[in-house]
C-alpha positions as CSV (number, residue, x, y, z in Angstrom):
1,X,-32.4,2.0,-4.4
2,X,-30.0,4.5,-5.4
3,X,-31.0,7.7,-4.6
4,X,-32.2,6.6,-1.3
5,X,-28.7,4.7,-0.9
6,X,-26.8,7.9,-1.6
7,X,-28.6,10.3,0.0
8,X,-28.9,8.0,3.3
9,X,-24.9,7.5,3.2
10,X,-23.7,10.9,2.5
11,X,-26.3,11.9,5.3
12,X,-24.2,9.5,7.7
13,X,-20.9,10.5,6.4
14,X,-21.6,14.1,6.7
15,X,-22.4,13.5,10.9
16,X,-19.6,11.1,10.8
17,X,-16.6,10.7,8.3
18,X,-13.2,10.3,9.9
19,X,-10.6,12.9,10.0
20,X,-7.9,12.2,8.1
21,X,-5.0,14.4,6.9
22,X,-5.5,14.4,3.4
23,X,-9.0,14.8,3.5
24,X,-11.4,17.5,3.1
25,X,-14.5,17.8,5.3
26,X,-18.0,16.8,4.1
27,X,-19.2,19.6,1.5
28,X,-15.7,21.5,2.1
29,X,-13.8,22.3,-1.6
30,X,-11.6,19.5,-2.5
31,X,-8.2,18.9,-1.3
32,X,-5.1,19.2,-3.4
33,X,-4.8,16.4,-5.7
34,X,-1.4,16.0,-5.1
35,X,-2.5,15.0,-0.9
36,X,-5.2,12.9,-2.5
37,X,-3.1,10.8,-5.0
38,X,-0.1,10.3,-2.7
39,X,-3.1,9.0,0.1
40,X,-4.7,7.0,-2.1
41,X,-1.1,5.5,-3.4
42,X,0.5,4.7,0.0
43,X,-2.7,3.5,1.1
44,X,-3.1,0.3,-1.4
45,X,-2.6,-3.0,0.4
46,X,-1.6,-1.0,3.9
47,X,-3.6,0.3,6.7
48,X,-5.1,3.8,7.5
49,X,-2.9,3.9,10.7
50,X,0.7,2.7,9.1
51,X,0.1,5.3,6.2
52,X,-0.5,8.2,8.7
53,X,3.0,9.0,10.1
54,X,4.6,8.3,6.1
55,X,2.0,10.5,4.5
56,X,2.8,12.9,6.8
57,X,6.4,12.8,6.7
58,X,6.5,12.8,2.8
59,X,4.3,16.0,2.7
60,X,6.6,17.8,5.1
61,X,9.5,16.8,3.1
62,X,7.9,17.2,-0.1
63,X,5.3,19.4,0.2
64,X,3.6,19.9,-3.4
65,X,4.4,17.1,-6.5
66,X,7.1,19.5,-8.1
67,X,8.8,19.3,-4.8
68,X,9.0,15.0,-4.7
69,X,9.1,15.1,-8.9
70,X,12.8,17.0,-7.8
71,X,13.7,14.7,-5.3
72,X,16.2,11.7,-6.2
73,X,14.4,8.0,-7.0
74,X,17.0,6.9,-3.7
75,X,16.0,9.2,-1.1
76,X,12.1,8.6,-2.0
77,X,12.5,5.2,-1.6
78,X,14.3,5.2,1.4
79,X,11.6,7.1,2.8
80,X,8.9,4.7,1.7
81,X,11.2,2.0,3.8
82,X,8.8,0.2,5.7
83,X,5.6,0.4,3.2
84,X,6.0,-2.6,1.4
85,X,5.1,-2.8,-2.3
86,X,8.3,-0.7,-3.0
87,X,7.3,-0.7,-7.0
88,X,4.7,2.0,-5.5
89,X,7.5,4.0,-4.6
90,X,9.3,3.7,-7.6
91,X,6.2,4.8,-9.7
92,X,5.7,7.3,-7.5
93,X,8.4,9.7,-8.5
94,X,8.2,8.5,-12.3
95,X,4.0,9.8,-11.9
96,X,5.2,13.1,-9.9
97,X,7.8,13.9,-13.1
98,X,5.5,13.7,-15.1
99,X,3.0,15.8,-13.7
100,X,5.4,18.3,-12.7
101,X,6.3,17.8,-16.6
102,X,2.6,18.7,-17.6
103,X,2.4,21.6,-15.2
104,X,-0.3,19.6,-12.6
105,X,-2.7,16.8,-12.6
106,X,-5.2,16.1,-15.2
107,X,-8.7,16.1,-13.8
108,X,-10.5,13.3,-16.1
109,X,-10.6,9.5,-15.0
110,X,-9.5,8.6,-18.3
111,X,-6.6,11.4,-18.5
112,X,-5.5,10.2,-15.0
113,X,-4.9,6.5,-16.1
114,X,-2.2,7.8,-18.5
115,X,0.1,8.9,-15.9
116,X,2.8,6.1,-14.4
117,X,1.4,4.0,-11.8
118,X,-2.4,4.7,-11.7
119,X,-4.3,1.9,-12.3
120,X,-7.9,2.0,-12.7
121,X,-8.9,2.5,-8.9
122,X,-6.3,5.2,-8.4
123,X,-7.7,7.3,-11.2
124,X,-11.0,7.1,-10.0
125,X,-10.4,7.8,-6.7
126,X,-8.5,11.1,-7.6
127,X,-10.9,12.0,-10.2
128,X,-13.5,11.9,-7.9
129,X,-11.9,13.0,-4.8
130,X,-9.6,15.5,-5.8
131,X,-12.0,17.2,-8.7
132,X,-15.5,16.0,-8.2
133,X,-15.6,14.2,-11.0
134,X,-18.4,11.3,-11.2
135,X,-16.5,7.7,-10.7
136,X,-17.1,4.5,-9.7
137,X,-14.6,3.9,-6.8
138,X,-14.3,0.3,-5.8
139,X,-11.3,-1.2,-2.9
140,X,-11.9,-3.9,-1.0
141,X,-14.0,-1.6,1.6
142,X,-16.9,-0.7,-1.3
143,X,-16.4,-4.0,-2.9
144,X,-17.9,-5.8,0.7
145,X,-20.4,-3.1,1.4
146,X,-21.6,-3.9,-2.4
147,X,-21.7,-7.7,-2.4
148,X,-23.5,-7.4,0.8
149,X,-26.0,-4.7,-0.1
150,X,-26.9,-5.8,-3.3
151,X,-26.4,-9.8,-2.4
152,X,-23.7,-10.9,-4.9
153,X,-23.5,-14.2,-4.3
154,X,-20.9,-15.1,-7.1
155,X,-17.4,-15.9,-5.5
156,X,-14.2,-13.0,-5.9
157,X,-12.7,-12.5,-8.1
158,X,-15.9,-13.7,-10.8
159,X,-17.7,-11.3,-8.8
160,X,-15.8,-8.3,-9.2
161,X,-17.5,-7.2,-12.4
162,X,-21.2,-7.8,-11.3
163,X,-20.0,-5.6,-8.1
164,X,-18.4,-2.6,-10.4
165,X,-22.0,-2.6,-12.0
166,X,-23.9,-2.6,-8.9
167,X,-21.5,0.1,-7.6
168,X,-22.3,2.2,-10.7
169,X,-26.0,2.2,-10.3
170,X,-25.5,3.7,-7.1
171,X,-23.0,6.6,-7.6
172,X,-24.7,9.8,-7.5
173,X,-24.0,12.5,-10.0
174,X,-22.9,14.8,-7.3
175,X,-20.6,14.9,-4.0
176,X,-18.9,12.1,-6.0
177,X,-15.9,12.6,-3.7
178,X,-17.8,12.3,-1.0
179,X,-19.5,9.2,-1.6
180,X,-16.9,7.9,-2.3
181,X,-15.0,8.1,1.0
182,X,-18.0,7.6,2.7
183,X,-18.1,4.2,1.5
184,X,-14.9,3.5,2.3
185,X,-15.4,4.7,5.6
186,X,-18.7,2.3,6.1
187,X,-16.8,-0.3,5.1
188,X,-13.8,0.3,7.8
189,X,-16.4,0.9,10.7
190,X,-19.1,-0.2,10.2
191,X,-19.7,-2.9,7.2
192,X,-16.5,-4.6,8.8
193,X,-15.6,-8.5,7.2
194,X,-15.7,-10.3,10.7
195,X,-18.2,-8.2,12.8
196,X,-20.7,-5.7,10.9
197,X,-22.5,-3.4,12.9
198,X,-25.9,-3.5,11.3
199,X,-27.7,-2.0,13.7
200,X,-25.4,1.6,13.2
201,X,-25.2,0.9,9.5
202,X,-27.5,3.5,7.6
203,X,-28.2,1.2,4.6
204,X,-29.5,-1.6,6.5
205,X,-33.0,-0.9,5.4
206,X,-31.8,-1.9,1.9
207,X,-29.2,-4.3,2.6
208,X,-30.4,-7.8,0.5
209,X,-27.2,-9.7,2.6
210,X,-28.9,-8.7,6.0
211,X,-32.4,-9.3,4.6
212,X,-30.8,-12.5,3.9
213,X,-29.9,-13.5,7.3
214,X,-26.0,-14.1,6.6
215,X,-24.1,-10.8,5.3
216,X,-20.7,-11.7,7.1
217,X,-20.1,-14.6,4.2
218,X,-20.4,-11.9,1.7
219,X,-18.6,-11.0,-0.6
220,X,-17.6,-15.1,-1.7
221,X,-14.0,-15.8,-1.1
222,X,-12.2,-18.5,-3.4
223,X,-10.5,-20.3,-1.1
224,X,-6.5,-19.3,-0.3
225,X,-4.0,-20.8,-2.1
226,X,-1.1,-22.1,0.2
227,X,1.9,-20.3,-0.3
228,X,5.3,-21.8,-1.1
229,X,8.3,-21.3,1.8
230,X,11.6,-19.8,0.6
231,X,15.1,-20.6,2.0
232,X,17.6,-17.6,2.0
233,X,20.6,-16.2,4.2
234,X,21.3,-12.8,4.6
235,X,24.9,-11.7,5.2
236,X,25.9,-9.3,8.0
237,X,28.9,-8.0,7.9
238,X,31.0,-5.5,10.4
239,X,33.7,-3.5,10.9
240,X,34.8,-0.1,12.9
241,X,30.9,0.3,13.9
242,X,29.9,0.1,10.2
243,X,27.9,-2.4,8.5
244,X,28.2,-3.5,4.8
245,X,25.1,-2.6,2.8
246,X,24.2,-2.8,-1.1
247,X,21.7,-1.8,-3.6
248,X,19.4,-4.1,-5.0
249,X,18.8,-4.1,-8.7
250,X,16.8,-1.7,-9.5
251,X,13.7,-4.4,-10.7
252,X,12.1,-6.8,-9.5
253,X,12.0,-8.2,-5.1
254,X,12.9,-4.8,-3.3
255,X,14.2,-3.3,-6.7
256,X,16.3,-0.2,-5.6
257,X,16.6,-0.6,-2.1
258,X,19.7,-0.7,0.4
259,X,19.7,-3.8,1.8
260,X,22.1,-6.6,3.6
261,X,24.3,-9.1,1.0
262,X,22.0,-12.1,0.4
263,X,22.3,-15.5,-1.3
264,X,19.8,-14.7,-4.3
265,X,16.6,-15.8,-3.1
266,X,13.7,-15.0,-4.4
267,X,9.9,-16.1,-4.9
268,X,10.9,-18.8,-7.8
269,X,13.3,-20.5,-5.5
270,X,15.8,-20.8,-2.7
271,X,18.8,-19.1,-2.1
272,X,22.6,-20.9,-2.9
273,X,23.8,-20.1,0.5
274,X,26.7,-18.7,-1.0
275,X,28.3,-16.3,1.3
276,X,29.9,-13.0,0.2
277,X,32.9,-13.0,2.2
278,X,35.5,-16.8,3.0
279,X,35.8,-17.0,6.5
280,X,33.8,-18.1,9.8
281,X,30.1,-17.1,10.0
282,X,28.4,-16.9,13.1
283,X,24.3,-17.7,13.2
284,X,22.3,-14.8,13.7
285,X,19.4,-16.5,13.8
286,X,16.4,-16.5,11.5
287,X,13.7,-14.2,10.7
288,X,10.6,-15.0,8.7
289,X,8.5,-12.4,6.0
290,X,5.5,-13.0,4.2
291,X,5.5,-11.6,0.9
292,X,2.4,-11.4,-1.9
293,X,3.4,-14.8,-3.4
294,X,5.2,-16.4,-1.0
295,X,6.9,-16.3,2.9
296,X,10.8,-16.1,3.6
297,X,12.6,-17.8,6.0
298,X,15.9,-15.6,6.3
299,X,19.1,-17.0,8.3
300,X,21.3,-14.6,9.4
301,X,24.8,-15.0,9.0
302,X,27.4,-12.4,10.8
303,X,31.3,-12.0,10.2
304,X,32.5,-8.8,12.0
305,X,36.2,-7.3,11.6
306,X,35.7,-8.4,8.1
307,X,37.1,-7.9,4.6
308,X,35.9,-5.5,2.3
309,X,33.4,-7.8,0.0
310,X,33.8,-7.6,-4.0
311,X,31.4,-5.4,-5.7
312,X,29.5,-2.5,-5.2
313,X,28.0,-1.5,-2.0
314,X,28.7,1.1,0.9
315,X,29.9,0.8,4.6
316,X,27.2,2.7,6.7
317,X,27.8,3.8,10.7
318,X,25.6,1.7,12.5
319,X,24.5,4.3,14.6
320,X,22.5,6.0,11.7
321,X,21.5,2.5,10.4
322,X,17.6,3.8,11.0
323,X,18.3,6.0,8.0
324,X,19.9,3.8,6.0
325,X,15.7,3.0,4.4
326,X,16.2,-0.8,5.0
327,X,13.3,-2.7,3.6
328,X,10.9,-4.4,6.1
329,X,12.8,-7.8,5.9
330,X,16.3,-6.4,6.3
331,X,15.3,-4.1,9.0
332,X,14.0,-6.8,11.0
333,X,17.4,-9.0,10.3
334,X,19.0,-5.8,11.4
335,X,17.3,-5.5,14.7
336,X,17.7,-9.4,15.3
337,X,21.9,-8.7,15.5
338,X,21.9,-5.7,17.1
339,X,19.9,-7.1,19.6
């Protein structure tokens, strides 16, 4: 099977990989590794079509690694606003120092895994991408186009080994890069979890799932855990068309990130509903976030004309608020006032 899986794909992906602005074209020299990296970064856990307008705007801003290896931890991060996972961000620049440190990236798997922040699918995606190098790349795109070519019945995450090996035996020794993608892209088009298109799919011929008569239930799901609901209030607080903002700790829930007062909740438990400031609040109303672990229901609580609170934090114009890098959550309590 895997010469004529390869060879089928990258015939496909040659006629039809997507165009995407870190990529190079099929059998075109490899990108920069730096565009490929900071892709394959943003790109864990978020959509092809929210990365887009962020990759683009880092690389304008920061247009090789030295460039964002110079750039402060604060204005990266307020520039990832929005992304999500905001411990990407923060390894982000840590990984760019120290490549800018060693004079560019290394071009091995195994040399790749020793920078900040690349786990093992990040490595192998660069390696292979960015240098050609032979690896086994496996995200949740190859990992259903494997259970469902090769029929891996076991249920995820059990299976996730028995896939790796199945993914090996079909990696080719060259275009590595290519294949690569070109799995990835089968996967987002075509070998889709709800609706695959079989009948476009160039490896339905050896597909065991469609032999099978069922690919959709592939690869086995354990079923979802329900996750726990979180009580918190989030403090807004005006004054001369300025808002009062603060800096999360640097670890941990949105570690590093401007953001509105808050009562200390997090995913172990609710907030205190302590507020910042004595006085009347008025109810913003609420607004909900699902995180990794758990959701948030966030009341909003406003006081305007207000006090300086205690502690650190900044008074920032409302009319630049956009560029204040709010996280998700806070933006959306942001927009619920000024609404």
């Amino acid at each position: 099977m895997a010469a004529t899986v390869s060879d089928q794909l990258l015939d496909w992906y040659d006629a039809h990989a997507r165009d995407l602005p870190w990529r190079a074209r099929p059998g075109a020299p490899p990108p920069d590794p730096y565009r490929v990296w900071l892709s394959e970064v943003m790109l864990q856990q978020t959509t092809v079509a929210a990365v887009k307008p962020y990759f683009e705007a880092f690389t304008s801003r920061w247009p090789t690694v030295e460039a964002l290896a110079a750039a402060s931890e604060e204005d990266v991060m307020a520039a990832w606003a929005g992304l999500g996972y905001y411990s990407r961000a923060r390894n982000l620049v840590k990984c760019a120092r120290e490549v800018a440190r060693r004079g560019g990236f290394p071009e091995t798997e195994a040399a790749l895994r020793e920078l900040p922040g690349l786990g093992a699918y990040t490595a192998a995606a660069v390696a292979a991408i960015a240098f050609d190098r032979r690896a086994v790349v496996v995200d949740a795109n190859v990992e259903r186009v494997v259970a469902r070519l090769f029929a891996i019945e076991e249920p995820l995450p059990g299976a996730r080994k028995a896939i790796r090996a199945a993914a090996e035996s079909i990696t080719p020794n060259q275009r590595a890069g290519d294949f690569a993608q070109a799995m990835m892209d089968l996967g987002s088009s075509i070998c889709t979890a709800r609706d695959p298109k079989c009948l476009l799919c160039p490896l339905s011929q050896s597909c065991e799932g469609r032999a099978a008569g069922d690919p959709v239930r592939l690869p086995v799901k354990a079923p979802k855990k329900a996750k726990p609901v979180r009580q918190g209030r989030a403090f807004w607080i005006e004054r001369e068309g300025t808002v009062w903002l603060v800096r999360r700790e640097g670890r941990g829930m949105l570690g590093g990130m401007r953001a509105l007062p808050d009562d200390g909740w997090s995913a172990r438990g609710n907030g205190t509903g302590e507020a910042p400031l004595a006085g009347e609040w008025e109810a913003g109303g609420v607004v909900r976030h699902t995180f990794t672990h758990f959701a948030l229901e966030l009341s909003v609580h406003m006081q305007r004309g207000a006090a300086q609170p205690a502690g650190a934090g900044e008074w920032w114009p409302l009319a630049t608020l956009d560029e204040a890098g709010l996280p998700t959550l806070f933006a959306k309590a942001a927009r619920l006032v000024m609404a």
